[in-house]
C-alpha positions, 0 to 999 in steps of 0.5 A: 293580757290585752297588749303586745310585748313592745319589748318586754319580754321578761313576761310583765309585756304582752303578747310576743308577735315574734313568737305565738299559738294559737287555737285552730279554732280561731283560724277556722272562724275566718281570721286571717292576718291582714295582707297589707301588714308586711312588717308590723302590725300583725300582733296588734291585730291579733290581739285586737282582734281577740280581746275588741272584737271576739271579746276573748283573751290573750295567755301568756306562759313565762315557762315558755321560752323563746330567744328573739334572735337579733331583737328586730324592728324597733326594739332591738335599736338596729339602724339596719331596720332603717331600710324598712322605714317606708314599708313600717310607716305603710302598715302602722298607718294600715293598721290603724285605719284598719282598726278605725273602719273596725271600731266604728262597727263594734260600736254599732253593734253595742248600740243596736245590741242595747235598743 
C-alpha cells in the first residue's frame, strides 16, 4: 500500500498508524518520526517516506489483529478530541510544508539523475 488506513480498518485501508513495525534497518538508516508531529501525521510521514522517497513498500497483514481502543482523532467522531484541534491543525500544516521542502528535493534529484 502507499496510503494510511484513514479508518478503513477492515484491511481494504492502509497503513495503521495506531498500530505498526517496522524493519530495524529503517530505523538505523536515520529516519526518525518528526518531532513537530504531536498528534497527526506521523503515519503520513512514514509511509511517504517509504514508498516517495526510499522508493520502498508498505504490507499489510489482515491476520494481524489490532483492536483501535476508543477509535482516536478524526475518525472515531469523539467531540472530546475537540480540545486537541489547535495542536492537529499545527502538525497537518507541519506536514505538509515538511513534505513541500521534501518533494521539492526528490524532484531535483530525478532531474539530475535523467541529465
Amino acid at each position: 500500500t502507499t496510503d494510511i488506513c484513514g479508518a478503513r480498518y477492515d484491511g481494504s485501508g492502509g497503513f495503521a498508524g495506531f498500530a505498526f513495525m517496522v524493519k530495524i534497518e529503517w530505523l538505523h538508516s536515520g529516519y526518525r518520526f518528526p518531532e513537530e508531529l504531536k498528534w497527526w501525521g506521523g503515519d503520513n510521514d512514514l509511509v511517504n517516506m517509504i514508498t516517495l522517497v526510499a522508493r520502498g513498500t508498505v504490507g499489510i497483514s489482515r491476520d494481524a489483529k489490532c483492536e483501535h481502543i476508543d477509535g482516536g482523532s478524526l475518525t472515531a467522531g469523539d467531540p472530546g478530541w475537540s480540545k486537541y484541534r489547535e495542536q492537529t491543525t499545527k502538525d497537518m500544516e507541519a506536514l505538509k510544508m515538511r513534505w513541500e521542502n521534501i518533494m521539492k528535493d526528490v524532484q531535483k534529484l530525478e532531474k539530475a539523475d535523467e541529465s
